[in-house]
Steps between C-alpha positions, in 0.01 A plus 500: 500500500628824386564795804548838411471792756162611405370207680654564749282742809760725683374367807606104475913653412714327746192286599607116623882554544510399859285270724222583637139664489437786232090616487354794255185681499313520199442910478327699195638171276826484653690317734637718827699306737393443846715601789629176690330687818174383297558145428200293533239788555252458215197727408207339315486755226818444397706252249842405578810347388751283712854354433638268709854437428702204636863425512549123475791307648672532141494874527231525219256712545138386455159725455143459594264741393152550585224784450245544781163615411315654797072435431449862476745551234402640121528265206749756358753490804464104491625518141702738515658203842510239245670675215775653733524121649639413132697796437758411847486172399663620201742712664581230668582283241203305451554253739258584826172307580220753532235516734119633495385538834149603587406628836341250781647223202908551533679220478778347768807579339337907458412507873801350646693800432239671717510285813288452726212655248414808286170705617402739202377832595222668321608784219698555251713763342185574282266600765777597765549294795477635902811387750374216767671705772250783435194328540315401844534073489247337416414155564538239226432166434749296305490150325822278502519159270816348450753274691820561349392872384234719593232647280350811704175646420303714668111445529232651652512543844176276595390172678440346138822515371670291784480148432653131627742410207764843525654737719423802555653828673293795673705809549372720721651824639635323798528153480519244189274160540633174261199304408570146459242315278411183681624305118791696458821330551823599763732601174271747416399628844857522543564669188205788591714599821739596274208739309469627922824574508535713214165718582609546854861593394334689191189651625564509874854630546560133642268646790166279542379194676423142285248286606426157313147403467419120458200415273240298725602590795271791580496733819816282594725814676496847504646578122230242340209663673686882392531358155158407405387815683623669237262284225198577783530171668544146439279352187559164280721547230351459128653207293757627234339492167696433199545824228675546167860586681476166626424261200834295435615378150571162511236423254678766291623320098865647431491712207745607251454786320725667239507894481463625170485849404331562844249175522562235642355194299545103672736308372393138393724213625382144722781563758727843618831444426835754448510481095125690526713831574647671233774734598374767207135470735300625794269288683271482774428175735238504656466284783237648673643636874814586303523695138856463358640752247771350272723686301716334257858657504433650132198643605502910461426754769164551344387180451582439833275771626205346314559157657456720842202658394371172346570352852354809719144466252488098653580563826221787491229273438247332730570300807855563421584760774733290655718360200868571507656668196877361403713614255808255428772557225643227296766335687427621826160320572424400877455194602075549551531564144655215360317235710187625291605313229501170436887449390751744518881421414758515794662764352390716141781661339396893482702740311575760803718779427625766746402752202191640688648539800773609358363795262292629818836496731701736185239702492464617848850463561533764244234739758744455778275194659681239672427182314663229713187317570444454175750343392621154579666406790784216576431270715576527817748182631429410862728301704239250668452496878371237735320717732585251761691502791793243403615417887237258579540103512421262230362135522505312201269135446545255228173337385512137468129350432256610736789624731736742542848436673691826659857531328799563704681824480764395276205433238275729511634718205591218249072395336478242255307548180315202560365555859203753672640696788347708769657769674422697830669831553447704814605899509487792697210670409414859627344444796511065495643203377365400116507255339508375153443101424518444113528187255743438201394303191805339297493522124512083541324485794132248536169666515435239768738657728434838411165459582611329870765837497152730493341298760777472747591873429121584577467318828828670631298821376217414738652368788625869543131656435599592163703782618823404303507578100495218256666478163543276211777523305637294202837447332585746282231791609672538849479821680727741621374441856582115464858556392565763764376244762707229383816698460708258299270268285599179292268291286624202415295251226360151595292466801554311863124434584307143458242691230821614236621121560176338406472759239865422353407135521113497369607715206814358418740800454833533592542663878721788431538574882833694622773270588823654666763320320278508130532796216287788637478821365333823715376849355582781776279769578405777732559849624729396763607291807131600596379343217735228284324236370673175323262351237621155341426445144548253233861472469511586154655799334142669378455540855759735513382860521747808411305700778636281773732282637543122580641240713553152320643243704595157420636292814757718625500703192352812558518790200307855529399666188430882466352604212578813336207694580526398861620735768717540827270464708338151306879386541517540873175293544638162324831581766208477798305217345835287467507477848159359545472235155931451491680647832877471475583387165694626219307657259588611134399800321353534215389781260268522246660434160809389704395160610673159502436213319413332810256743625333427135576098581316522810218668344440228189642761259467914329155602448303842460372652813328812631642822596211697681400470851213326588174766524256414774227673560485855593278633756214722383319791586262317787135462424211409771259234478184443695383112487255312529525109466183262520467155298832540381418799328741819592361869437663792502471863530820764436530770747637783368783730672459244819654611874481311789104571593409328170614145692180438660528222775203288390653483118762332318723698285738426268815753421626386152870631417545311238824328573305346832160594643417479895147389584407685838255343730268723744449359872152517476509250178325184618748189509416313173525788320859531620589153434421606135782825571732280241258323248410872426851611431518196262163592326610873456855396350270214287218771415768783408207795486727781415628249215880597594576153437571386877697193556286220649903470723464880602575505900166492741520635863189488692502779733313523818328801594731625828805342429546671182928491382692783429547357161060544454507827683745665277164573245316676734548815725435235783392566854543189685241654840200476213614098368529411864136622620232278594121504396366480166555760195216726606576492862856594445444774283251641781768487765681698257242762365369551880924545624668678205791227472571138491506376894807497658617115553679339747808356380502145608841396639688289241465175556717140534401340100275223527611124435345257301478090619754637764753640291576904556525676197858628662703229391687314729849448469472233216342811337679798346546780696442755228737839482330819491492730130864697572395816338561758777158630518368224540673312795285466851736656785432301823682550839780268487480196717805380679478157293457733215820638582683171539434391175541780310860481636507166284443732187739744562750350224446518158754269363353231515240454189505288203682617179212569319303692731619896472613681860283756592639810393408847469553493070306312283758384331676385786140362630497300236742386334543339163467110459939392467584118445628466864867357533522155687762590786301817568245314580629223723666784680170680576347162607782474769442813626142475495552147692749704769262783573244276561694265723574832735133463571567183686775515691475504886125434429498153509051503604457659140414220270707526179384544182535138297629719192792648713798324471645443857886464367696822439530635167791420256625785341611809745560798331540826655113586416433172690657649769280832492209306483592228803572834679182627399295220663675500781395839532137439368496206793630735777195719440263227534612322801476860631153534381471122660579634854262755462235351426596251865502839716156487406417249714706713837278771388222358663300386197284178467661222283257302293562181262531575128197343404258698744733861357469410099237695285302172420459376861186291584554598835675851495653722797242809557687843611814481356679742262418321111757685369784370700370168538861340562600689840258295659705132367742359748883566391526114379142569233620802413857377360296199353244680296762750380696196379210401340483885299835461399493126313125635352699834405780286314255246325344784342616608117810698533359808311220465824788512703605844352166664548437414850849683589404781259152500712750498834709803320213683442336440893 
């Protein structure tokens, strides 16, 4: 479509460039902007248009533009709405969806940008309008329908026009009376306090009293008999009788109907499909509650004016006062639109140029108008975050049949492709402990025992009253929040549960699953130490990826492979993951292009291979769902420009990003329906009703209302005294409307995690104690204990760490260092010294047990920086038996001295009145020096790159 300036008004230059809300006035055939001050005021006699501009996540802007027609208005000001509607869409560059809203008939996406409501005021600029603060009040009666937005009309201020079915609100001078119909539902009672809210705030200064009146409950207290006072006394209300506003159209044929030279004559086909729209064409479908406008990209200003005016004539007709009018371009239709038709292609290849956009930008560029809006934006690259605090502890279950068997520490980060897991995770939360309780689906793994995962996963959920989060996760569409958890990640192929063996033997195929000593070859990935994951492929060269990098091991044959576009930082994560799938043995470099012939032996032999990174899928701009599932049939409704009061507890909702959607459960949802919380995740992703094509694998957390995560949260401006309030939707908003703010709640005191079958979900000592994220502002400073003390004394030296795990230094470079073939000698010199530091820890100390992987016999080679070291322990051990003889004076200090197992965190039968923080004072000398010993093996069976961070966590305290 051709743009020159004389289509252009003055008024719309610079219109849509940023986000946000833009309304004009239609005056004497023109469009006058209205002052932000004025936003959502609306005089019948008046015709309006409204752009709402949004910036999406890709830093594209996108425009929504409606044209409100009060009922007073004059035909020529509701033309004059509807041609100006076309002539910003132009300036725009053809692309926005346009609106026609008629008063008392908006629709939801139009009045969420008023919230709670918008109350037209009589007038116009035609007739002149009075201000509201110059006239006396008077008392009006008000009409609300609607229970995710309000419609708000006033009526006549008589007996007769209350009835059982709505809600209605009396505002008087002094006081404002909610009338609940005895039919109307909580949502929408809930949703009419907001209406309160406004008038008091609006009307009243925020100065008046609110009284709720129930319907049926007569003379019932003091602001029920005051209420129908006011109608002359109590009388029976008249049954609601249906009019024309409320016929539906589900009865309604769809229609299509090709504009041509102004008419609009039907077009004859058996079915609607795509190839029915030329692009040279305007047309009109007519599907009764709705009227779509669609203009064919070749279309020309003019003609596209006729299809409006073609469309305005329909709508005008009888029994049609409530039909919505639509206007859609050619490859930009909405999703309402396209489900009209009986087949539309996934995706129609549309001819869009930036010419329109662009013409419109030169020209008022050339005026001295700042076009950035208008033109397009990059994308904006994010850097994903979990939103979750990373310090809590993990438990990780293996799921074998109808079972699931707790893995020991050592295990818990190493998941076979084969096998269902189910993990527990317990945080700080802001005022408690949370909890998170997930299940993992390998690419090879049975439906069988993913079903049994579900189950198990779901009784855990409700042993705990559903107050932990669930989630549902499958290889290959993992979150950020499950690789943050598990740190350091490896997937290794084959499976270790019965239902992968009976799988491997019913169906006859090979069982692939990781052997130590076999060829193995692992993609590396991640963002850091945080988050390094090890992902075994086929070990074939097409698995190779120039993006990343690789460890292929055969035996004791290890080989890492950088690819060329692979970084520094990808190179320092195959030095970490070496120690966990390879520790201590010689590996050899290799280089893309630069490889060996038995790197290419190992691998069968050459072959073509990829060389971009592997694109999952990005988060979107969020979207809001309200559902409703019955007989397996899920419903939904789209709330538009959603906040936190939207979540209403007696609802499900769904909050779709795209890349993983959460499905939020209210407390007052009745207990089958949230036993359904994760069938109706799987029949959104199945349904896909914003056709975005959603993976059926996207991640699922179910969310329960009052333990909402940070990582949920984040979408809202969230007020965690409102989620945590008791009482239905209507009686919380009450508490609200009557107080002026969200109750102040206690904070409960955080508490001990609960355990499941007897197990707490702090892991024992068989469990991994797991290290805190190091970043500075993010590390927990507690008062240090004097056991704290003792063994941070044991972490004092950093010499002794493996050769591929970097010292923690101040430079990156230095923090990490590059991956270097290590030289024999040097490393059966830093064994020996490793072997004599650790030996100081024993001496004179013969009740600590020693570690079986400490060699008792002194080391072989002495070198002078064996001698440093030896001296070094000695030290190290000096400070600890100091720290030992502490902790004895203790017991002259008049304290009580319990037995370890009445002192630990996950007593049955725990010591009341003691100080939890320094638990060990209370230990006799001989427990004390036990348990310690005990620290120190755990400390030095952990990964030596663990090792590292728990004295950079001591550094740091």
């Amino acid at each position: 479509m051709a743009v020159s300036m004389r289509d252009l008004d003055p008024a719309f230059h610079g219109a849509g460039q940023k986000a946000g809300l833009e309304i004009w006035r239609i005056e004497n055939f023109c469009p006058v902007s209205v002052p932000q001050s004025s936003h959502g005021k609306f005089f019948m006699g008046d015709s309006y248009v409204i752009l709402k501009t949004t910036a999406s996540k890709s830093g594209a802007l996108r425009h929504d533009i409606h044209y409100w027609l009060g009922k007073d208005t004059s035909q020529d000001e509701a033309g004059t709405a509807a041609i100006k509607t076309v002539e910003l869409d132009a300036a725009l560059g053809g692309r926005a969806v346009q609106y026609r809203e008629v008063q008392g008939h908006e629709t939801a996406k139009f009045l969420s940008y008023f919230k709670p409501c918008i109350i037209p005021q009589e007038g116009g600029i035609a007739s002149g309008f009075k201000h509201a603060e110059a006239e006396e009040h008077t008392t009006r009666l008000y009409v609300c329908k609607g229970k995710h937005v309000v419609h708000v009309k006033e009526v006549s201020f008589a007996r007769s026009s209350l009835n059982h079915d709505d809600i209605f609100i009396l505002d008087t001078k002094s006081k404002i009376f909610q009338f609940n119909g005895s039919n109307s539902s909580i949502q929408e009672r809930a949703k009419a306090l907001e209406v309160v809210q406004y008038i008091k705030d609006t009307y009243h200064d925020g100065r008046c009293d609110i009284a709720s009146i129930e319907d049926g409950k007569l003379m019932a207290d003091a602001d029920t008999g005051e209420f129908w006072a006011l109608f002359g006394g109590f009388a029976p209300l008249p049954r609601k009788t249906a009019n024309d506003e409320d016929k539906i159209f589900d009865s309604h044929t769809t229609t299509l109907l090709r504009v041509d030279k102004g008419k609009a004559e039907p077009v004859g086909a058996d079915s609607l499909t795509r190839e029915l729209l030329e692009t040279s064409k305007c047309y009109l479908l007519d599907c009764g509650l709705e009227v779509f406008v669609w203009m064919g990209r070749n279309t020309s200003l003019d003609e596209r004016r006729s299809a409006s005016e073609a469309a305005e004539e329909l709508v005008r007709g009888p029994d049609r006062s409530k039909s919505h009018m639509i206007r859609v371009i050619e490859g930009f239709e909405t999703v309402m639109f396209k489900s009209k038709f009986d087949t539309w292609p996934e995706a129609v290849e549309v001819a869009v140029s930036e010419d329109g956009r662009g013409k419109v930008a030169a020209l008022l560029k050339r005026q001295g108008v700042n076009v950035k809006g208008l033109l397009k934006a990059d994308p904006v690259k994010e850097e994903p975050q979990p939103y979750i605090d990373c310090t809590g502890n993990l438990q990780v279950w293996r799921v074998n049949g109808q079972e699931k068997i707790l893995l020991p520490a050592s295990d818990q980060s190493k998941i076979y492709s084969g096998d269902c897991y189910i993990f527990q995770y317990s945080y700080p939360g802001e005022d408690k402990e949370e909890h998170l309780i997930g299940t993992w689906f390998g690419k090879q793994s049975v439906e069988e025992e993913r079903a049994s995962a579900i189950s198990l996963a779901s009784n855990m959920v409700a042993s705990m009253k559903f107050l932990p989060a669930q989630a549902r996760i499958y290889e290959g569409k993992e979150p950020i929040q499950f690789y943050s958890i598990f740190q350091s990640l490896i997937v290794l192929k084959g499976g270790l549960s019965d239902g992968y063996k009976k799988y491997v033997a019913e169906k006859e195929v090979p069982d692939d699953t990781y052997q130590e000593d076999g060829v193995a070859l692992f993609r590396v990935q991640g963002s850091g130490p945080d988050n390094m994951q090890a992902i075994q492929v086929e070990a074939v060269a097409s698995s190779l990826n120039s993006a990343y990098c690789y460890i292929l091991h055969s035996g004791s044959t290890v080989f890492t492979w950088s690819g060329s576009l692979a970084t520094t930082d990808d190179q320092e994560l195959v030095e970490r993951q070496l120690d966990l799938i390879k520790p201590n043995l010689q590996t050899k470099p290799q280089k893309e292009n630069s490889e060996s012939e038995q790197f290419w032996d190992l691998l069968g032999a050459k072959a073509e291979y990829s060389g971009q990174k592997i694109v999952r899928d990005a988060e979107s701009d969020p979207r809001l769902f309200s559902c409703v599932f019955s007989n397996e049939n899920l419903k939904v409704v789209e709330i538009y420009n959603f906040t936190q009061d939207d979540l209403m507890t007696e609802d499900i909702f769904i909050l779709d990003c795209h890349s993983d959607i959460f499905v939020w459960v209210g407390e007052e949802v009745n207990s089958k329906d949230k036993m359904h919380a994760l069938t109706i995740g799987e029949k959104f992703l199945e349904r896909d009703f914003l056709m975005e094509k959603l993976s059926h694998e996207a991640p699922i957390y179910i969310i329960m209302e009052g333990s909402e995560p940070p990582f949920f949260t984040r979408f809202f401006t969230w007020d965690s005294a409102k989620s945590n309030m008791h009482g239905n939707s209507f009686q919380r908003k009450l508490t609200i409307v009557k107080h002026g703010r969200s109750p102040v709640v206690d904070k409960p005191k955080r508490r001990t995690p609960v355990s499941y079958g007897g197990r707490s979900s702090v892991p024992e000592k068989s469990q991994r104690s797991r290290s805190m994220s190091f970043s500075p502002d993010r590390v927990r400073v507690r008062g240090r204990s004097p056991a704290f003390n003792a063994l941070a004394a044991t972490f004092e030296s950093n010499n002794a760490r493996n050769l591929s795990t970097p010292p923690p230094m101040v430079r990156k470079s230095q923090l990490y260092p590059k991956s270097v073939t290590p030289d024999t000698s040097k490393v059966a010199s830093k064994s020996s010294a490793i072997a004599a530091l650790t030996a100081g820890f024993e001496k004179k100390e013969n009740n600590i047990p020693r570690s079986p992987k400490v060699s008792a016999g002194p080391p072989k080679a002495k070198s002078e920086t064996n001698n440093k070291e030896t001296c070094m322990g000695s030290k190290m051990e000096s400070l600890t038996i100091e720290e030992d003889v502490k902790e004895g004076e203790a017991e002259d200090e008049g304290l009580p001295v319990h037995p370890y197992q009445r002192v630990k965190t996950t007593s049955t039968d725990p010591v009341a009145d003691i100080d939890v923080t320094k638990r060990e004072i209370y230990l006799s000398s001989e427990e004390f020096r036990e348990h310690l010993g005990m620290a120190k093996d755990a400390f030095y069976k952990l990964p030596k790159w663990k090792q590292n961070k728990l004295k950079m966590a001591v550094q740091l305290f």
